[in-house]
N, C-alpha and C positions, 0 to 999 in steps of 0.2 A: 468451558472447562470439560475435561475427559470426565469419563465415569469414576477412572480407576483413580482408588484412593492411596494406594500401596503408598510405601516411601522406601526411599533407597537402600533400609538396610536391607543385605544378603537376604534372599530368601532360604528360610529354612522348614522344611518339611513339618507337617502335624497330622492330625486323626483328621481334624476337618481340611487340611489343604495338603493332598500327598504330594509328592512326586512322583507323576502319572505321566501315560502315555499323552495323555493330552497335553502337556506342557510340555513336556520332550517336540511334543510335532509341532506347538507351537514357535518353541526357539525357532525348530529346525525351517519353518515357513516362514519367519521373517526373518533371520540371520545366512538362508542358505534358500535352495528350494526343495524342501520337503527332507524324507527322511526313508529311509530301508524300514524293515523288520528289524534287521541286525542294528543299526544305527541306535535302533531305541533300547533295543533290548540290552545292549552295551552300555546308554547311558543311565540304564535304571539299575546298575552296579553301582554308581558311581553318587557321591552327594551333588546338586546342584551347582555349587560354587568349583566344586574343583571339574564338575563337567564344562563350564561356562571357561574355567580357565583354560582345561586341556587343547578344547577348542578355536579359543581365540591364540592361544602359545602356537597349536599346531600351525593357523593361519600363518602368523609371523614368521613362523621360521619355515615356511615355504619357499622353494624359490622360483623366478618367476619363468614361466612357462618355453620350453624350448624355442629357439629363434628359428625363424624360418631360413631358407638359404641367400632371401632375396632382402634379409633386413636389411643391408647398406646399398640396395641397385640404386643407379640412378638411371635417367629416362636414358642418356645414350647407348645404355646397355641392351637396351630392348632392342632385338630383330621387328618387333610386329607387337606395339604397345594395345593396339584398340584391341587387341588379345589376351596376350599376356597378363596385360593388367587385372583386367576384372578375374580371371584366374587365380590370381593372389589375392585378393578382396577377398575373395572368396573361401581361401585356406585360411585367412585369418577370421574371418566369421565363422566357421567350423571350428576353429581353435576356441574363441571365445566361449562358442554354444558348450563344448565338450568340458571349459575349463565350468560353466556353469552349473552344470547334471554334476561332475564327479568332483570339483576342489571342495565344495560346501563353501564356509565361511568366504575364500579366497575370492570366489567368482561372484557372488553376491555384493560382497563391497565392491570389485572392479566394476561391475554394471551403476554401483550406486553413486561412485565420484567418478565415473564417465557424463551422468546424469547433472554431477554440479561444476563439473570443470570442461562446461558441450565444447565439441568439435563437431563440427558435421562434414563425413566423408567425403561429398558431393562439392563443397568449396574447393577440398586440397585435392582429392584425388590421386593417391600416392598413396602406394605399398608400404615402401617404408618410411616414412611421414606415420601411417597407421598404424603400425607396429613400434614404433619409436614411443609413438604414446602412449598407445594400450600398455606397454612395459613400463613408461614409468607409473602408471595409476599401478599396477601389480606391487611395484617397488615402494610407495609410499600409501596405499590404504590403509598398514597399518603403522603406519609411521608417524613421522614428528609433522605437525598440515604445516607449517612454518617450513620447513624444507619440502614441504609437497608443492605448497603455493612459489615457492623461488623455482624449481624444477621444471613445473609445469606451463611456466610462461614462456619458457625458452626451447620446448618442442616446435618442432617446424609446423606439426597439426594446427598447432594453437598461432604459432607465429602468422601462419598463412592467413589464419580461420578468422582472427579477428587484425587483420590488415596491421602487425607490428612490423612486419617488411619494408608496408608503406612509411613508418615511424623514422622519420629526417628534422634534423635540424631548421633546415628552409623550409619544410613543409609537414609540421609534427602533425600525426594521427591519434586521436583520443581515444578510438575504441576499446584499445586493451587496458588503459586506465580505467576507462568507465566501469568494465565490466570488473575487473580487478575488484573493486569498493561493491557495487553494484551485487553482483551476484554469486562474486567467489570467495571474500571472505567479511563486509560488514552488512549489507544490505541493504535493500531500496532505501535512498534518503536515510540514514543512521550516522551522522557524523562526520560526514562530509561535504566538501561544497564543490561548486561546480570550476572555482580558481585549485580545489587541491586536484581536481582531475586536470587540467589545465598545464599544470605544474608538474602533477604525475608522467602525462605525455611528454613532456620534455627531458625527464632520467630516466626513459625508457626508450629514448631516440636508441642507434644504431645499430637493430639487430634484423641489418639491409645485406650482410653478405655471404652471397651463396653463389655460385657461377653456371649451376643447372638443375634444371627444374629434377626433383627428387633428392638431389643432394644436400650436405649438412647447409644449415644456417647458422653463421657465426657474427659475434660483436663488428661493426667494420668505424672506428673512431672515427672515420672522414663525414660519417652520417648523426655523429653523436654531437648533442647542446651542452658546448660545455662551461654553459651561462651559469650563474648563480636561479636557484630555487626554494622556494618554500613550499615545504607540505607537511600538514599538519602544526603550522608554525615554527617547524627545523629548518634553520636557512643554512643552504651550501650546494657545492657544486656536485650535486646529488646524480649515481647511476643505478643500474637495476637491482643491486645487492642492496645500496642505503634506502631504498623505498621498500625493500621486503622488511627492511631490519625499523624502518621508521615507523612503517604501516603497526609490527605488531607489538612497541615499544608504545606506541604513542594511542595505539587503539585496541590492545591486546583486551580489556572485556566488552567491546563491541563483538569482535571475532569470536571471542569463546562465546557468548549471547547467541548469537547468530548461527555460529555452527552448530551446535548442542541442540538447537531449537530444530531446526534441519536434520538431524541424526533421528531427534524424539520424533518428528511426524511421520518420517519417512518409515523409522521401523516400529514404533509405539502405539501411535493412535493419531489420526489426522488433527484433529483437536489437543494444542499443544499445554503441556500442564507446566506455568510458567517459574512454579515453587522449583519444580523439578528439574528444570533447564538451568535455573539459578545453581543449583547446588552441582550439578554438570561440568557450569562454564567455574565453578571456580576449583573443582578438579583439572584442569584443563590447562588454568592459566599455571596451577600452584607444579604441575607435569610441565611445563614451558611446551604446552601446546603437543604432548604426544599423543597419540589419538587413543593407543591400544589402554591407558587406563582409565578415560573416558569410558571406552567400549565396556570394562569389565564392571565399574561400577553400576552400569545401568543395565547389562543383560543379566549381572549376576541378583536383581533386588527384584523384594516381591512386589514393588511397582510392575516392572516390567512378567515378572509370571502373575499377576493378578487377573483373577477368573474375568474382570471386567475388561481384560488388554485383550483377550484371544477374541479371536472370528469380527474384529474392528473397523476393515482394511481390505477394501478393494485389488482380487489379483492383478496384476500385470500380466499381459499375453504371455514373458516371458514365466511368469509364478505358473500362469494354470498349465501351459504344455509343461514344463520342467519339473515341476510339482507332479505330474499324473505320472511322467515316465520315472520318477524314484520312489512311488508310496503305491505305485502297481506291477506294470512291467517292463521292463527296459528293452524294447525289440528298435533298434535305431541302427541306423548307419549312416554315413557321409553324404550321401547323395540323398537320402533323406532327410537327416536334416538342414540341407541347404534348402529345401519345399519349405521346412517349418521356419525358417528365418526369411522367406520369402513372406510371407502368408502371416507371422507375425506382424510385418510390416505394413504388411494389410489392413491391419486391426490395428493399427496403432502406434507400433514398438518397432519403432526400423533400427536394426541396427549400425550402431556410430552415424545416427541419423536425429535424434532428435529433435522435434519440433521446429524448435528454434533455440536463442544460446539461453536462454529460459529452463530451458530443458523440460520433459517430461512432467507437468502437476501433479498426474498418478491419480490415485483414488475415484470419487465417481467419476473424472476425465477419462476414465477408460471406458466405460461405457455407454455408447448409447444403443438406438432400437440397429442401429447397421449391423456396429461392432460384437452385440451381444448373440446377433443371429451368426454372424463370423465363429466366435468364441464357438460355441457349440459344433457346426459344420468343422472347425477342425478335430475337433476330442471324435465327433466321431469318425472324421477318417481316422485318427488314427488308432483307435480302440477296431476298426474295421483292418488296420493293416496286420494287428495284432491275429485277429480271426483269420485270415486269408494267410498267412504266415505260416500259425503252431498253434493253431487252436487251445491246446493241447497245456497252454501256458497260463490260458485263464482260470482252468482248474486248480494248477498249483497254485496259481495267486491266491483263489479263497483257501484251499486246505492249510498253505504257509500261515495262513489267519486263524485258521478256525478249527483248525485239526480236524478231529473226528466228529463233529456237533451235527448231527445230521436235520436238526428243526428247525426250517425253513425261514420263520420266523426270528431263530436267533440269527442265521446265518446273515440273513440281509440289514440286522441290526450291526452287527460286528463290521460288515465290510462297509455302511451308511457312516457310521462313527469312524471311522479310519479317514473316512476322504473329507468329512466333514468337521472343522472346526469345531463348533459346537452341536454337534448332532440334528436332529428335527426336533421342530418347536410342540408339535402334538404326538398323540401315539397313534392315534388319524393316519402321519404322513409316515410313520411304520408300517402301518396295515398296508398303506397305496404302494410303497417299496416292496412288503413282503409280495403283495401280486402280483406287483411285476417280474419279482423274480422265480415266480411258481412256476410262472409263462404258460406256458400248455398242458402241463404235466397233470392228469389228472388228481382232481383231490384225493378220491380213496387211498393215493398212493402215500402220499404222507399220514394220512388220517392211521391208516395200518402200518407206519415203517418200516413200510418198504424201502423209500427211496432216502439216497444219499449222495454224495458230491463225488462219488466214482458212477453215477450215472452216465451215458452217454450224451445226455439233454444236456450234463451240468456246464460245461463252458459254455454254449449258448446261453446259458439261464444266468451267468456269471457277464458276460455280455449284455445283456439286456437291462440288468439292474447297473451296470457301468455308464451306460446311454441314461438311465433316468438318474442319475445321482449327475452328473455331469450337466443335466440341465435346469437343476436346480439351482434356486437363486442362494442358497446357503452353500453352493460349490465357488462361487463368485468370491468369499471372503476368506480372508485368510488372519 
C-alpha cells in the first residue's frame, strides 16, 4: 500500500496544507512535464479544483496537432524511400517532442496511451501508418476509452503491428485478440479464457485489405468468419464493432479495475491504493467509460495533492530533459532536439519504440548504473549548450526566481527547491549546494555584500550549482 492517505474528496486548501508552488509543480510533473514561472504563478490565482478543471477542459478542447503534408503518402509516391522516409520519421518525432515541452496536459497523455496501446515503429515503418496513430491517441486521450479501444484497433500502425492483416478466415491470427484482453483493456489473466481469445480472433478476421504498402487498410469480407461465435458467453455471428460493444457490456468493471489502476501507478504512486482504484472504476463505469471525469476526480483530490504523493516516482528520460527545459531555460531547436530524441533512446525511451507491446514499466526500470551515468551526460550537455549559446540566460533564470536576494545561501536554496520535488533531506546538503554555488568567488565578498547575481561570475556560478542539482539522486523523482 502507498503512503498516501488522502481520499477523493476535492482538495481544499488550509493553514496547514496551502496551495503552494510545490503542488502546482507537482501537478505540473505528473500531468505535463514540468511548469514556467508564469504557469505557477497563474495557477496560484486560481482555487485547486477549478485549476485542475481549466486544465484538463483546456486539454479536451485542443485540437489535434497540424497534419503533416505526407499524412495520406503511400510508398509509390516516393522518388527515393530509403530517404524520404526516415525524414518524415523524423518531422513527426520533432512534432511529438515539441507537442510535449508546450501542449502540457495534451502531450503527456499522448506519450502515456502511446505507452498502453504499443506500436513500435520499427515493425510498420510508415509515415503515415505513424501519423494515422499518433492522431488518433491525440483524438481520444481524453475521450470515451470505449471508443478509444474500437478506433485504435483499426489503425494500420496497430493493424500491421500486431499481424490483424494476417487475421483470415482459413488461417485466423490471435495476436490482436490476445493483447486486446491482455494488455489494453482487462488484464493479465482477469476474466478471460484462452477459447474467448480464440473466438475473439475469429470477429476480427477481415481487416486484410490494402493494395500498397503505406496505404489505408480496410474491412475486405472475403477474409471475414462469418461462422457463429461466442465470447464472453454472447453467441452470434459476432464482428469487430460486437466485440468492442460485448467486451465492455460483458466485462465493463474488469476494464474500469484495470484501467483506473493503470492511470493511479502511472501518474500517483507505483504502489497502487486499491480503495482508491475502486471508487475510480466506478466513476468510470457510472460516465460509460469517459476518461475526462475519471481524470478530474482524481487530479482534483487531496489524495492525489497529498504531501506523501509528491517526489514518489521515477523520471522518465523524457520527464528529466522536458522537465529541465520548462522549470529553467528553453534554448532548443529542431535539429537539436532530434540529438535529444536520439540520446533518449539511448537511455531507455525510444520514441514509437517501446520495449516491447508490454510497453514501458517506467519507475526503477529506468535506471540502472549505464542509464543513470547517460541521464546526467545529457543535462550536462545541454545546461553546456545553454553556456556556449547566451550565457547570459542563466542569470535571468535565477533573478526571474529570486529577484534581488543577493545571500548566497538563500539563493541556492530557492533554485534547489524549484528543480527539486521535495527539497534536500538535511541542511548538510544546503551548505554542500551553497559551495558549490560560491564556486570561486572569494568569501570576504559575501561576508561584506559585495557580491550579487549581476556579478560577472554569476551565470557560471548559476551553471555549476545546475550540474550539482542535476546529479542528484533527489532530481531522479518526480
Amino acid at each position: 500500500m502507498p503512503c498516501n492517505t488522502g481520499t477523493l474528496t476535492p482538495f481544499i486548501p488550509t493553514t496547514q496544507d496551502s496551495w503552494n508552488k510545490k503542488r502546482i509543480q507537482h501537478f505540473y510533473r505528473r500531468l505535463s512535464f514540468g511548469a514556467t514561472e508564469s504557469d505557477i504563478t497563474a495557477a496560484l490565482t486560481q482555487t485547486p479544483s477549478a485549476f485542475v478543471e481549466s486544465k484538463i477542459n483546456a486539454a479536451i478542447n485542443l485540437g489535434v496537432s497540424p497534419a503533416p503534408t505526407w499524412q495520406n503518402m503511400t510508398y509509390s509516391q516516393y522518388t527515393d524511400p530509403e530517404n524520404e522516409i526516415p525524414v518524415q520519421h523524423q518531422e513527426l518525432f520533432i512534432s511529438f517532442e515539441h507537442d510535449m515541452i508546450s501542449q502540457s496536459l495534451r502531450g503527456r497523455f499522448t506519450m502515456f496511451w502511446s505507452n498502453h496501446f504499443v506500436t513500435r515503429l520499427e515493425d510498420y515503418w510508415c509515415p503515415s501508418w505513424m501519423h494515422n496513430y499518433y492522431k488518433t491517441l491525440q483524438q481520444y486521450a481524453f475521450g470515451n476509452f470505449k471508443e478509444f479501444v474500437r478506433a485504435i484497433g483499426t489503425t494500420p500502425a496497430m493493424i500491421v503491428f500486431l499481424n490483424s492483416y494476417e487475421n483470415t478466415a482459413t488461417s485466423p491470427n490471435e495476436n490482436y485478440a490476445r493483447e486486446l484482453y491482455e494488455l489494453f483493456t482487462l488484464g493479465v489473466n482477469n476474466n478471460y479464457t484462452q477459447i474467448d481469445i480464440v473466438e475473439t480472433a475469429k470477429a476480427l478476421t477481415g481487416y486484410t485489405g490494402y493494395s500498397e504498402y503505406c496505404g489505408p487498410i480496410t474491412f475486405n469480407s472475403n477474409d471475414f468468419d462469418f461462422g457463429s461465435k461466442t465470447i464472453f458467453g454472447q453467441t452470434g455471428n459476432w464482428g469487430y464493432d460486437d466485440v468492442i460493444n460485448i467486451l465492455f457490456e460483458q466485462r465493463g468493471t474488469e476494464i474500469a479495475n484495470y484501467i483506473c489502476g493503470k492511470l493511479y501507478k502511472y501518474f500517483v504512486s507505483p504502489e497502487i491504493d486499491t480503495a482508491i482504484v475502486a471508487q475510480l472504476a466506478t466513476t468510470f463505469i457510472a460516465n460509460n467509460f469517459e476518461l475526462a471525469p475519471v481524470y478530474k476526480q482524481l487530479f482534483k483530490s487531496e489524495h492525489f495533492f497529498s504531501n506523501d504523493a509528491i517526489g514518489v516516482a521515477i523520471k522518465s528520460p523524457y520527464d528529466m530533459f522536458n522537465g529541465l527545459v520548462n522549470e529553467t531555460i528553453s534554448n532548443i531547436d529542431d535539429a537539436f532536439l532530434l540529438n535529444i530524441i536520439w540520446y533518449n533512446g539511448e537511455i531507455g525511451q525510444e520514441m514509437f519504440g517501446p520495449i516491447d507491446v508490454a510497453g514501458w514499466q517506467g519507475n526503477h526500470d529506468w535506471i540502472n548504473s549505464s542509464t543513470l551515468v547517460g541521464r546526467w551526460e545529457l543535462l550536462d550537455w545541454y545546461l553546456w549548450r545553454i553556456w556556449d549559446s547566451d550565457s547570459e540566460l542563466l542569470r535571468t533564470f535565477a533573478v526571474d526566481l529570486v529577484g534581488t536576494i543577493s545571500d548566497p545561501a538563500v539563493i541556492a536554496q530557492i533554485i534547489v527547491d524549484h528543480l527539486l520535488p521535495n527539497g534536500l533531506q538535511t541542511p548538510a546538503d544546503y551548505t554542500i549546494a551553497t559551495d558549490v554555488f560560491k564556486d570561486q568567488v572569494p568569501q570576504n565578498y559575501y561576508d561584506n555584500n559585495l557580491w550579487n547575481l549581476q556579478w560577472n561570475s554569476a551565470p557560471y556560478q548559476v551553471l555549476v550549482l545546475l550540474f550539482h542539482i542535476a546529479k542528484l539522486p533527489e532530481f531522479q523523482l518526480k
